[in-house]
C-alpha positions as CSV (number, residue, x, y, z in Angstrom):
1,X,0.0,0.0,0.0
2,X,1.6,3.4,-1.1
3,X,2.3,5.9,1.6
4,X,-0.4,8.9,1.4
5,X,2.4,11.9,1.0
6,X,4.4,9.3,-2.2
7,X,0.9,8.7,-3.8
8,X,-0.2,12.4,-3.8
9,X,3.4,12.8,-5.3
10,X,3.0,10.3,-7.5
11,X,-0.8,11.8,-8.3
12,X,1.1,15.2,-9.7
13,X,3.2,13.5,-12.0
14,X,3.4,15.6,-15.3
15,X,2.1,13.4,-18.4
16,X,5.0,14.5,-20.5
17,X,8.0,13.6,-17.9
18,X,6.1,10.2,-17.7
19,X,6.7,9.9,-21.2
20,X,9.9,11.3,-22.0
21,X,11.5,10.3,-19.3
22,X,12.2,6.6,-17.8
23,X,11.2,4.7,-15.0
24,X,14.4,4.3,-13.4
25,X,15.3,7.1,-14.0
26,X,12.0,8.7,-12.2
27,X,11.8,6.2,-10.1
28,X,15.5,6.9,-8.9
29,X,14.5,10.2,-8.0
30,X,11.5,9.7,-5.7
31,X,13.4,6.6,-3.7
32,X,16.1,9.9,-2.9
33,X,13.5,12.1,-1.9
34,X,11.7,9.6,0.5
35,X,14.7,8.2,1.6
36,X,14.9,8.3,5.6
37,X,18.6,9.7,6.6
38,X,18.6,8.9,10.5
39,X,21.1,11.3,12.5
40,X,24.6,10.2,13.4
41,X,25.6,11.9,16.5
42,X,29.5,12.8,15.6
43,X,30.4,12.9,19.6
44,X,34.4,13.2,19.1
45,X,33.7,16.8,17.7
46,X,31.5,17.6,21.3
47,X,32.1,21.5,21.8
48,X,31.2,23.1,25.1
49,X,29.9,26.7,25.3
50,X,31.7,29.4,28.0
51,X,29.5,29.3,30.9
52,X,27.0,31.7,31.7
53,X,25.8,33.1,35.0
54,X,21.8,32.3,35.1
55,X,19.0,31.8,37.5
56,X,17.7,28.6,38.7
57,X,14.5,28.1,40.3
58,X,14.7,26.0,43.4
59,X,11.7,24.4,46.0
60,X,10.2,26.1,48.9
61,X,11.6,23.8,51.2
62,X,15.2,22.2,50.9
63,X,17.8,20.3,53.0
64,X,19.2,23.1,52.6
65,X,16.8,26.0,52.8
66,X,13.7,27.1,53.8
67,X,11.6,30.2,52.1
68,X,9.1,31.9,53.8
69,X,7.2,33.2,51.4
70,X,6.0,30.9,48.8
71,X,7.6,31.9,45.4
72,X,8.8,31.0,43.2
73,X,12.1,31.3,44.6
74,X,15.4,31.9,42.1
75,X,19.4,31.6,43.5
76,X,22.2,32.1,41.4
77,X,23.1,29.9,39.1
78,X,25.7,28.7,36.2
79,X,24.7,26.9,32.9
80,X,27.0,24.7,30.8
81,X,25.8,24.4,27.3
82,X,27.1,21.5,24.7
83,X,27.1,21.0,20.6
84,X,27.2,17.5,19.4
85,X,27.7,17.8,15.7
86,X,25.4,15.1,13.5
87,X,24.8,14.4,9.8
88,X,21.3,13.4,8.5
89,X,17.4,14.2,8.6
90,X,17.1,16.8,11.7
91,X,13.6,16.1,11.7
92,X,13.9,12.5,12.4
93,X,14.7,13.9,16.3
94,X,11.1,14.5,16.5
95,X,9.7,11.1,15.9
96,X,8.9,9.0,19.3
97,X,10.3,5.5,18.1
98,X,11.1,4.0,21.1
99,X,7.2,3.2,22.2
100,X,8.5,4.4,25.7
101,X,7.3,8.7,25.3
102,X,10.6,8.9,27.0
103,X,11.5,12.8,26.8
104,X,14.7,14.0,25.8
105,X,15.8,17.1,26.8
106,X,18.2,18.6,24.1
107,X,17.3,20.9,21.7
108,X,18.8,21.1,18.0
109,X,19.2,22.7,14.8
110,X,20.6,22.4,10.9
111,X,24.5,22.4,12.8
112,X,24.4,20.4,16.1
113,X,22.2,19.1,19.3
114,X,22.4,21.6,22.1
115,X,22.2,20.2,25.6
116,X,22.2,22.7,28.5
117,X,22.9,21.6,32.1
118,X,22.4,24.6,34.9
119,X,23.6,24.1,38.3
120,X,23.7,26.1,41.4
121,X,26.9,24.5,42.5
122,X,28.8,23.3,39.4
123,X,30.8,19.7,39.5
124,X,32.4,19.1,36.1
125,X,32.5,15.5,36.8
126,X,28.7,15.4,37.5
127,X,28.2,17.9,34.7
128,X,29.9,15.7,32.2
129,X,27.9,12.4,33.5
130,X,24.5,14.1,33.0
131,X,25.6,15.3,29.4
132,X,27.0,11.5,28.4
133,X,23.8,9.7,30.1
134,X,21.4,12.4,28.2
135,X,23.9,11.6,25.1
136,X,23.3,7.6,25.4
137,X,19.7,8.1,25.7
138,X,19.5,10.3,22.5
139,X,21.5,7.3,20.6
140,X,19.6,4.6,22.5
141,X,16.3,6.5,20.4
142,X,18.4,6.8,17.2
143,X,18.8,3.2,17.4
144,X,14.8,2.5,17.4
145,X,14.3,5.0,14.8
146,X,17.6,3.5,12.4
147,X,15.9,-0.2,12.5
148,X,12.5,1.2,11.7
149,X,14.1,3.6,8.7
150,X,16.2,0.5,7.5
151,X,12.9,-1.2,6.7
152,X,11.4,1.1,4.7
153,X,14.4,2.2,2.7
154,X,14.4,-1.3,1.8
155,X,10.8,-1.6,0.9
156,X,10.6,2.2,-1.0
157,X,12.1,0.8,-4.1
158,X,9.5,-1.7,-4.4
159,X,6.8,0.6,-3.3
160,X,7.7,3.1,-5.7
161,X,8.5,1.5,-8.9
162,X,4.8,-0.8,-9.3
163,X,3.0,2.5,-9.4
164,X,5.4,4.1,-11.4
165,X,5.4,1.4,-14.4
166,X,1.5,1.7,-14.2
167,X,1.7,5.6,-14.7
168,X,4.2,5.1,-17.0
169,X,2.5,2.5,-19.3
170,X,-0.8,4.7,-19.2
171,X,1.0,7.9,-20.2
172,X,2.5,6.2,-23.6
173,X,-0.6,4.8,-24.2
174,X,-2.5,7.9,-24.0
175,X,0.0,9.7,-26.0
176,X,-0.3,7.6,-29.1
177,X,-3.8,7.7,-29.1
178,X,-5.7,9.9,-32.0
179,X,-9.4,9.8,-32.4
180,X,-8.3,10.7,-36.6
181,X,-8.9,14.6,-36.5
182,X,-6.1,16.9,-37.7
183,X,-3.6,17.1,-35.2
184,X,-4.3,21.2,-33.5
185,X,-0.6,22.7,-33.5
186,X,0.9,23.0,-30.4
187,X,0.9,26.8,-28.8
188,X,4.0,28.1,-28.5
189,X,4.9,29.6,-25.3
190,X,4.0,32.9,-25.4
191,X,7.2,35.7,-26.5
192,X,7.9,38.1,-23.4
193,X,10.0,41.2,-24.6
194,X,13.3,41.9,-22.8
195,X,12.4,45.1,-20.7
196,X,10.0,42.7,-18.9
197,X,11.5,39.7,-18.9
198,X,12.7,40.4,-15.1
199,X,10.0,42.4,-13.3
200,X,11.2,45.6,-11.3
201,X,12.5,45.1,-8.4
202,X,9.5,47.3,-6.9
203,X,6.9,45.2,-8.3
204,X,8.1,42.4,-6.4
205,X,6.5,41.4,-3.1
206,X,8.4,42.4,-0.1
207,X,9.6,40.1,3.1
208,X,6.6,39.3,5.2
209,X,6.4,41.8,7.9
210,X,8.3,40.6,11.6
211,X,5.7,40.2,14.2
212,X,6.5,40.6,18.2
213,X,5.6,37.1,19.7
214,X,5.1,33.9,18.7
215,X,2.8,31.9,21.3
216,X,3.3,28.0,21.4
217,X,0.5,26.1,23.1
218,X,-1.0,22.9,22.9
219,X,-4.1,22.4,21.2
220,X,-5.9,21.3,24.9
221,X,-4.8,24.6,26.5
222,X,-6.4,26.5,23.8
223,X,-9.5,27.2,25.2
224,X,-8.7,28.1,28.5
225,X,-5.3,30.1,28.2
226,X,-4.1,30.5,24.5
227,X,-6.9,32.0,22.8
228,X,-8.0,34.9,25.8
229,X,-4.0,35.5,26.0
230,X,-4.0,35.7,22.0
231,X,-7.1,38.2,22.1
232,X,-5.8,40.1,25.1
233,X,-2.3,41.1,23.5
234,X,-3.7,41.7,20.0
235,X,-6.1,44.4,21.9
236,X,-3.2,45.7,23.5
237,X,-1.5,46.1,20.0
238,X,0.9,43.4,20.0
239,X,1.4,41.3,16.7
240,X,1.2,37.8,17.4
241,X,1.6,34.6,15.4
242,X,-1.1,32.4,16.5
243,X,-2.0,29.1,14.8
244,X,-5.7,29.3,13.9
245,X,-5.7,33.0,12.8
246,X,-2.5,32.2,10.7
247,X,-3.0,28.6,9.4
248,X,-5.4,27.7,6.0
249,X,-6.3,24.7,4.9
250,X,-3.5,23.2,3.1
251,X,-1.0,25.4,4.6
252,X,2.2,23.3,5.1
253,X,2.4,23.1,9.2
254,X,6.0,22.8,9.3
255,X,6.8,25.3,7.1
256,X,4.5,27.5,8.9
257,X,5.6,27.4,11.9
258,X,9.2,27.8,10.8
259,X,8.3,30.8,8.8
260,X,6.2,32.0,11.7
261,X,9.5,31.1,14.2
262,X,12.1,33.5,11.7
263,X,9.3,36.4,11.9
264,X,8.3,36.8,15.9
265,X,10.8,39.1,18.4
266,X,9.2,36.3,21.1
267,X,8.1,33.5,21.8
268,X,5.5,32.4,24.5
269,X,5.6,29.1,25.5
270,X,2.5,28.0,27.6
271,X,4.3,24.9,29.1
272,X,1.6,22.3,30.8
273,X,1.6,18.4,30.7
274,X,-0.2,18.2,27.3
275,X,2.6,20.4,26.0
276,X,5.4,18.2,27.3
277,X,3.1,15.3,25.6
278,X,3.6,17.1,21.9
279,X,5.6,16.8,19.1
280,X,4.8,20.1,17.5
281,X,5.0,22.4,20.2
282,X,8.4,20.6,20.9
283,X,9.6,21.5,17.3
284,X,8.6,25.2,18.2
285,X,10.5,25.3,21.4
286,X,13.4,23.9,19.7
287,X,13.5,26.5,17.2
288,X,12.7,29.0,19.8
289,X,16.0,27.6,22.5
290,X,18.0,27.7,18.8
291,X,17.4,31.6,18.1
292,X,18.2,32.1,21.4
293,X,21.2,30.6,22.2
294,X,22.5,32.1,19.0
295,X,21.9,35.9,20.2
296,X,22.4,37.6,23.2
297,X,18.6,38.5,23.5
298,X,15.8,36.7,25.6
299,X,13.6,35.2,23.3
300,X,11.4,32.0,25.4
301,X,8.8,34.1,27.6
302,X,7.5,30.8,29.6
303,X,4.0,30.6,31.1
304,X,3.0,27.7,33.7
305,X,0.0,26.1,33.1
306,X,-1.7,23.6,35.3
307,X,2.2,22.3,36.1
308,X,4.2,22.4,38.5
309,X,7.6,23.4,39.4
310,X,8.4,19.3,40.2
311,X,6.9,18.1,37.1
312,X,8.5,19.9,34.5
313,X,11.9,19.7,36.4
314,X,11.7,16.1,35.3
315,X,11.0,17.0,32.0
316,X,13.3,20.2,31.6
317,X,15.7,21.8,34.0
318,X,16.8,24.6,31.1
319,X,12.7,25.4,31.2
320,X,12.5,25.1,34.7
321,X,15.1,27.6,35.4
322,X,13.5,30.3,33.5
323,X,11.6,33.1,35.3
324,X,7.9,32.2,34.0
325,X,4.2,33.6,34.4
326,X,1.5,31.2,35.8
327,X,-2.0,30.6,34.1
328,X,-2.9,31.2,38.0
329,X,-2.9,35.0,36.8
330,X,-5.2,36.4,35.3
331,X,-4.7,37.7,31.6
332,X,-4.4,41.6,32.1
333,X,-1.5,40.7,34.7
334,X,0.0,38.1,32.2
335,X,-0.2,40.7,29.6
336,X,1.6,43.4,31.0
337,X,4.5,41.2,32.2
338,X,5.0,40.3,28.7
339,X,4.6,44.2,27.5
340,X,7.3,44.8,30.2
341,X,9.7,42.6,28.3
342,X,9.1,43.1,24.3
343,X,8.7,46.7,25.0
């Protein structure tokens, strides 16, 4: 059975590059393009990041401390960020294989996997033992996913080529068939004179225009925090990329939100359990943690929702450590922390 995204492919073939080109060769070309190129971590090229001086959230109550008040409570802190070089399909980080949901907590773009280990009292030893366990458990899913990808690289050939022989066969059929009428001459393309060959650089459509925030949510926490949040800034005259008011039907989601990602100042992340549950929102904070640890500027504005501080410590210490709004607030208050920070 074809795979939906290699039929429609197959669906938009041309007639005329059926015909005058062959199978192999078209076939060739669509086993490259659906070809599954699993990430190699290159660890012998690891590069560590000079450390920076952060703030780490900590509990109320400690062996070592106790707060009086009830927080959230922030000391001191120093983060130790690695690259780990790879070469294949970045995308194929996103893609649970394992069957376990097990969350990895690294972030990565086109150039390397970023892992970021924040500590109130730094042990290099310790520091280097979290980074290599968080490092096996990254291969340890690479492993899943290179077994699953080795199957179907094996089978895509044999997928392809049926459905391509059909389409082919059809094609030089229908081409030699005439019904006996004079053959109508075929249109030539029409001439375009030189001064308009290249339209004017002013006629041409210019970048779309940058936006101030970009608010990530899960599509459970719409409802009852993204949407009134969405409304609420907009009224306060802040541009924001938000899914439903920017998506159409067909729209490419991936290409979307990456387009969406290189145009927003910000990004709001409203971080809750069905968030850590998500692929998608995950691809946006990874292309949010990128931007940022490229610049010098704050870019991840983090609000809590229905979470607490425990929970997503297990899931994210660099997240956890971030000085964040609570859904607990109401939206006006929530608002003007945010204003306080694009503005």
């Amino acid at each position: 059975m074809l795979d939906p995204q290699i039929k429609k492919h197959l669906s938009t073939l041309d007639g005329s590059i059926l015909v005058n080109r062959s199978v192999d060769e078209i076939v060739a070309e669509i086993v490259a393009q659906y070809t599954l190129n699993v990430p190699v971590l290159h660890t012998d090229r690891i590069q560590e990041f000079p450390p920076e001086q952060t703030q780490m959230q900590v509990p109320q109550h400690s062996q070592n401390r106790v707060f009086v008040d009830p927080g959230p409570h922030f000391v001191p802190a120093t983060a130790f960020t690695i690259q780990i070089p790879f070469s294949g399909d970045p995308n194929l980080f996103l893609y649970e294989t394992s069957g376990f949901g097990t969350y990895i907590e690294a972030t990565f773009d086109e150039s390397g996997v970023y892992m970021t280990h924040t500590s109130e009292h730094p042990d290099a030893a310790k520091i280097k033992h979290n980074f290599d366990a968080r490092i096996a458990q990254i291969e340890t899913a690479l492993s899943f996913s290179r077994g699953n990808a080795e199957q179907w690289n094996n089978r895509l050939e044999s997928i392809v080529r049926p459905a391509i022989e059909k389409r082919h066969q059809t094609a030089v059929q229908n081409s030699t068939l005439t019904l006996g009428y004079a053959k109508a001459p075929i249109p030539a393309p029409p001439s375009t004179p030189p001064a308009q060959a290249a339209p004017a650089p002013r006629g041409r459509p210019g970048p779309a225009p940058k936006l101030d925030i970009f608010l990530s949510h899960a599509s459970e926490d719409k409802d009852a925090i993204a949407r009134p949040l969405y409304e609420a800034l907009v009224a306060a005259g802040v541009t924001v990329w938000f899914d439903e008011a920017v998506l159409k039907m067909g729209d490419s989601l991936s290409g979307k939100i990456d387009e969406g990602l290189a145009r927003c100042g910000h990004g709001i992340v409203i971080i809750s359990p069905s968030f850590l549950a998500k692929r998608w929102p995950k691809h946006e904070l990874a292309g949010l943690v990128a931007r940022e640890m490229a610049g010098t500027k704050t870019l991840i504005l983090p609000i809590w929702h229905n979470i607490d501080h425990a929970t997503l410590l297990a899931h994210s210490p660099t997240l956890a450590d971030k000085v964040a709004g609570n859904s607990a607030d109401d939206i006006p208050a929530l608002v003007r922390m945010i204003l306080d920070v694009i503005r």
